[in-house]
N, C-alpha and C positions, 0 to 999 in steps of 0.2 A: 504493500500500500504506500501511495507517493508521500501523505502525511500520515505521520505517527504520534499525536499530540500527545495522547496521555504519558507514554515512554518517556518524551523528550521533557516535557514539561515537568516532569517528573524527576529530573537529570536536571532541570536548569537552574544555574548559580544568579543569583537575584543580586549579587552585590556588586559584579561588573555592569550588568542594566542598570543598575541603580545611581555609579558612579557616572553611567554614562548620562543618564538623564538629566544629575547634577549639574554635569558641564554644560549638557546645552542650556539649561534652563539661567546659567550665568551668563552666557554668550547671549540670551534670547533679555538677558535684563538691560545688559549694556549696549544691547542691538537698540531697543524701546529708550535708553537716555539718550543715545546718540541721534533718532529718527527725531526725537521732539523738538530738536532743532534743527532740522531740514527744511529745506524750502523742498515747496512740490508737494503734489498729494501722499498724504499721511499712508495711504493700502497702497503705497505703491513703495515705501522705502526700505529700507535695507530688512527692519525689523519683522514685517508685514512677509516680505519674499522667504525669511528664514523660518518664520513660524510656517507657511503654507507648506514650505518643502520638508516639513517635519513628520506629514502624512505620509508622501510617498517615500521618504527614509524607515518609518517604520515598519513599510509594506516591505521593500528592500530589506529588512534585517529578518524579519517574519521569513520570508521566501528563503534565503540564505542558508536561517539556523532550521529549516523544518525539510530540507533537502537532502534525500539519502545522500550517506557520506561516497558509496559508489559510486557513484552520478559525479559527484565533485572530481575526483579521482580520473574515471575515467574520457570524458569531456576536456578536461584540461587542454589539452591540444588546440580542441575544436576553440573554444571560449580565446582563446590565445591566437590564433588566425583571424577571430572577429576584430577581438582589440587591437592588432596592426592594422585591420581596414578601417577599426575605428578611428583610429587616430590619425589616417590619412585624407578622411573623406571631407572634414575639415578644407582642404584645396580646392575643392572642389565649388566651393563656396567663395561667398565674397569677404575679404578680411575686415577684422573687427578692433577696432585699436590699432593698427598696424602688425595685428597679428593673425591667423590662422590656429584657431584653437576650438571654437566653437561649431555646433551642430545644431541650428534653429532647424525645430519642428513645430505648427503650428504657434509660434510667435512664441514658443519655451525652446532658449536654448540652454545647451548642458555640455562640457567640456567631458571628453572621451577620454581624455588622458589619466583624468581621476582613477576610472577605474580599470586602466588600463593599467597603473600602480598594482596594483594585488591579484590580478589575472596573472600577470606576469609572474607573480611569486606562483602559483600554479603550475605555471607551466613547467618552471625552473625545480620546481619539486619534485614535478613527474619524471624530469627527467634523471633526474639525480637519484630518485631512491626505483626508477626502473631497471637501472643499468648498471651492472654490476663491474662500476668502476674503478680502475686502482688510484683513486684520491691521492695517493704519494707518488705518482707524477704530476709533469708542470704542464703536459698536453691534457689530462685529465681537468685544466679548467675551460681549455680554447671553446669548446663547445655550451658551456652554458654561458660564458659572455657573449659569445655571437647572437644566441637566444635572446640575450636582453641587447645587445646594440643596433638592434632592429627596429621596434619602438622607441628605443631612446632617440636614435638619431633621428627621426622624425620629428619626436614632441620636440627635441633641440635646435631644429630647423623651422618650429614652427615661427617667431621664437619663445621659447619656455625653458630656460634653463636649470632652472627649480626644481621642474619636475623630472627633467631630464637627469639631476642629481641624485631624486629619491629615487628615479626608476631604476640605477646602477647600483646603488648601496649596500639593499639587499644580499647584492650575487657576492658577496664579501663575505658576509654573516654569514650565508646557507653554507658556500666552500667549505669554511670552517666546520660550520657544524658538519656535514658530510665527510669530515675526515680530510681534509686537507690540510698540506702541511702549511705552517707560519711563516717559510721563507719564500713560496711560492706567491704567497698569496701579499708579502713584503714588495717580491718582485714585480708585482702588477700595480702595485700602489708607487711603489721607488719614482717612477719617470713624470706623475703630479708633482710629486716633492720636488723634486729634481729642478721643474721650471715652476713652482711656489715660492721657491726658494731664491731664486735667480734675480730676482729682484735688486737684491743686497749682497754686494761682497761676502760679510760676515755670516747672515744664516748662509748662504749658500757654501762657504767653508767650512762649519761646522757642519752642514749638513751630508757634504764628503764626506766627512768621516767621520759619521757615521755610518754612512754606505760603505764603506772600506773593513767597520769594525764587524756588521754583519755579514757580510759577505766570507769576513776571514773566519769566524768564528764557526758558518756554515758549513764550510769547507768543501764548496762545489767544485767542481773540474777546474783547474788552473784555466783553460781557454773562454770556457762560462763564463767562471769569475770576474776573469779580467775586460770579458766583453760586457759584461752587464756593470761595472762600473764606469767605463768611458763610455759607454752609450748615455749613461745617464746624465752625466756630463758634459756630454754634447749635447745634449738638450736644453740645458741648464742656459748653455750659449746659445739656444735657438731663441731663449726671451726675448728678445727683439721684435724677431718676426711674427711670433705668439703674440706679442702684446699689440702689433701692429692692426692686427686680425680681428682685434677684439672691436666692438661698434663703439661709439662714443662715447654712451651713459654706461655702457658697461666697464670701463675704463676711469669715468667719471667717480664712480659707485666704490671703488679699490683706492682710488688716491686719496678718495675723501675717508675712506674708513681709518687710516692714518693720518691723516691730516684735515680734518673738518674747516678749518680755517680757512683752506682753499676754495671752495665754494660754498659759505653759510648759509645762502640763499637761493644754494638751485642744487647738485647733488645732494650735499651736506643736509640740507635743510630738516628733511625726515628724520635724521637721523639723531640730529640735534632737538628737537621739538619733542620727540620720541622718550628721549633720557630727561628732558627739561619735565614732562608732563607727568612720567615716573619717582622720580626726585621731591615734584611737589606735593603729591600723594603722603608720604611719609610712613608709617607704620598701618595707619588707618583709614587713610583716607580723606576729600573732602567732603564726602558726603555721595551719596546717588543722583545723580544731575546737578551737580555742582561742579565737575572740572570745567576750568575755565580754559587749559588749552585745547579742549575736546568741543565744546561750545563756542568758542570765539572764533571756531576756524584755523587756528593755528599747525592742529596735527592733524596732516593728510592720511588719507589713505585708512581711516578712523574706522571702520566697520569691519575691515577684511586682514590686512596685514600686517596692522598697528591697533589690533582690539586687545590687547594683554596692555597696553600705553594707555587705554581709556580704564581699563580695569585697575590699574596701578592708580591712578591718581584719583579715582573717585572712593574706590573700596579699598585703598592701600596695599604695603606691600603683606600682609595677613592673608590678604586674598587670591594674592598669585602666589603664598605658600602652598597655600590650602589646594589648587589648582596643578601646582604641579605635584603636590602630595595622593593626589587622583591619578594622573598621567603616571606616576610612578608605581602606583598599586596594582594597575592594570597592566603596565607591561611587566612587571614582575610577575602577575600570575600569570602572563600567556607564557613566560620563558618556563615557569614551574612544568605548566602543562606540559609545555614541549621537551621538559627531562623527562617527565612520568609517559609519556605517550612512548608504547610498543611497536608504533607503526611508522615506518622511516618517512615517507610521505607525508603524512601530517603533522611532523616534528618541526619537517622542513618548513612547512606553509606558516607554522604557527611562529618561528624566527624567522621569517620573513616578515609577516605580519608586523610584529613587533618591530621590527628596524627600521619601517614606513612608518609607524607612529611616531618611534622616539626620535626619528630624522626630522619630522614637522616640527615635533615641540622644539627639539634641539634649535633648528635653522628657526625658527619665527623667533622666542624668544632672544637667540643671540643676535639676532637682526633689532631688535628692538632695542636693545643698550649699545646698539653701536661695535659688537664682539665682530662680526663677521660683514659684509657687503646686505644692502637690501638684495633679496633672491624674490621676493612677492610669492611667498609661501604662507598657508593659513595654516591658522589650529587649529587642531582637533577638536569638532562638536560646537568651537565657541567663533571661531570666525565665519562671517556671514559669505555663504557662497550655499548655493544648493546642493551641486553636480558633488560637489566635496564631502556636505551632510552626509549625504544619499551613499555616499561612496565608504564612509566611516563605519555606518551605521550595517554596511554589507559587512563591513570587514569584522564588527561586533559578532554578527549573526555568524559568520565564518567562523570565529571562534571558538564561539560557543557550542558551533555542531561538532566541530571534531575534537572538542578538548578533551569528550571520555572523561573517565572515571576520573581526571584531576580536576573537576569541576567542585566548587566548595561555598 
């Protein structure tokens, strides 16, 4: 039988639903202070769109968690060939902001790449606990990153780099967990570093050698060795061309996160307003519709990728304890699940899952005090975007189907 309520419902842990409702219902408050000073009709703003799209998120988690686990499992594939057409068929269309990301149907549109994020962890699951790989080589990863730089490149292209971040992330965390080794997976990361670093004489010298010290320590083939650290190196010197390549605001977005002074009033600006509206908050806050740089206009981007800045200064920093005290409890019990799960496929899905979460809070938050570049990445459950809810609230219902018996 397709549904099995009594069973599941029966199995279901009420304290990640309930954590999760928590968050929206804080996102859904600070959505309601932020709209009351809008201009424009009240049912049409930020607050109004997150609350409607809270129906079809729950129909989404419902369909999700009440779906033989079979079905999930063996679909993978299929589900995985939609979401690359998904995320392509966007071109096909006319672009929206200067970008290519959306799928208007009857005057609702919904970005594909959302949920092209956790599809993907699917795929990359099946394939990994399908094939009975030797994880302790370094061709054993070529194949699941191609899997995911397929979508990426896309959503990267569209442009969305954001997402193109989170949709790579995962394939780190699963390797691992599936038994890959640490230097292999060192080795795929070394050549970011490599030209992260190149920036600055200094990190980039210390960051030699540290390449030098792992590599010796490794004790890979003298010709490996020595070819994987002057490749890395040479890249280091390709920063030029790299940074050439880069578009303008995105180049803009890196100089200022070191140096804000360089442009106060135009990269900078977010970023600066961001930390100012946070800072005046204080422990407690000024009250619920009382920030004045959320209501004056001051901090852009207020609803969606600067909503933890509105929550900072109205409800203080107590309440983005309390918030990430949520976000922490959750991913710690999907990582539980995914030790206590018998079945190598849903271990996977369930660390991956988890890496897409902790990657949004991680990036939005650090974005918001100025730690890392704006990326225009939202929160979980609390930044106002539909396609995102909808997308979350699958990935709930996901976990909750296959968590088995480590559900509590």
């Amino acid at each position: 039988m397709f549904f099995n309520a009594n069973n599941k419902i029966s199995e279901l842990s009420y304290k990640i639903p309930a954590i999760v409702i928590i968050l929206t219902a804080i996102g859904l408050f600070s959505l309601y202070s932020v709209s009351q000073h809008q201009g424009g009709d009240f049912f049409h703003s930020a607050f109004s769109k997150q609350l409607i799209f809270v129906i079809p998120s729950i129909i989404g988690f419902l369909l999700i968690f009440f779906i033989p686990r079979h079905i999930i499992h063996n679909y993978s594939y299929v589900l995985y060939v939609f979401a690359v057409i998904g995320v392509a068929i966007p071109y096909l269309g006319s672009h929206i902001a200067g970008t290519y990301r959306w799928i208007n149907i009857g005057g609702i549109g919904f970005q594909p790449s959302e949920f092209a994020k956790w599809i993907l962890i699917l795929a990359l699951a099946r394939y990994l606990s399908d094939h009975n790989i030797e994880m302790r080589r370094i061709t054993s990863v070529v194949i699941p990153f191609g899997i995911a730089l397929i979508p990426t490149a896309i959503v990267l292209k569209q442009p969305d780099l954001g997402s193109a971040v989170i949709m790579i992330v995962p394939v780190m965390t699963m390797l691992y967990w599936a038994g890959s080794r640490p230097f292999h997976l060192f080795i795929l990361v070394a050549p970011l570093l490599s030209v992260l670093t190149a920036f600055h004489t200094i990190p980039f010298t210390i960051w030699a050698f540290i390449l030098a010290i792992v590599i010796f320590f490794s004790r890979p083939r003298l010709l490996f060795g020595v070819s994987l650290f002057f490749t890395n190196i040479f890249l280091g010197l390709l920063w030029p061309v790299i940074w050439n390549s880069l578009r303008s605001y995105q180049q803009n977005r890196i100089l200022t996160l070191f140096k804000p002074d360089l442009d106060p009033l135009g990269a900078a600006y977010q970023i600066i307003q961001s930390k100012t509206a946070i800072g005046s908050g204080g422990f407690i806050g000024k009250g619920w519709g009382m920030g004045t740089q959320t209501h004056l206009k001051f901090l852009p981007v207020q609803e969606s990728d600067f909503i933890l800045s509105v929550i900072g200064e109205e409800l203080g920093f107590i309440s983005i304890m309390v918030i990430f005290l949520c976000f922490a409890y959750i991913i710690l019990k999907i990582l539980k699940m995914a030790y206590d799960s018998n079945d190598r496929y849903f271990s996977l899905v369930l660390v991956g899952v988890s890496t897409i979460l902790l990657s949004h809070v991680f990036v939005n938050s650090a974005m918001t005090v100025g730690l890392i570049p704006v990326k225009g990445l939202p929160l979980p459950f609390i930044s106002a975007g539909g396609s995102f809810l909808v997308s979350c609230y699958m990935m709930i219902g996901l976990i909750l189907n296959i968590g088995d018996t480590s559900r509590s």
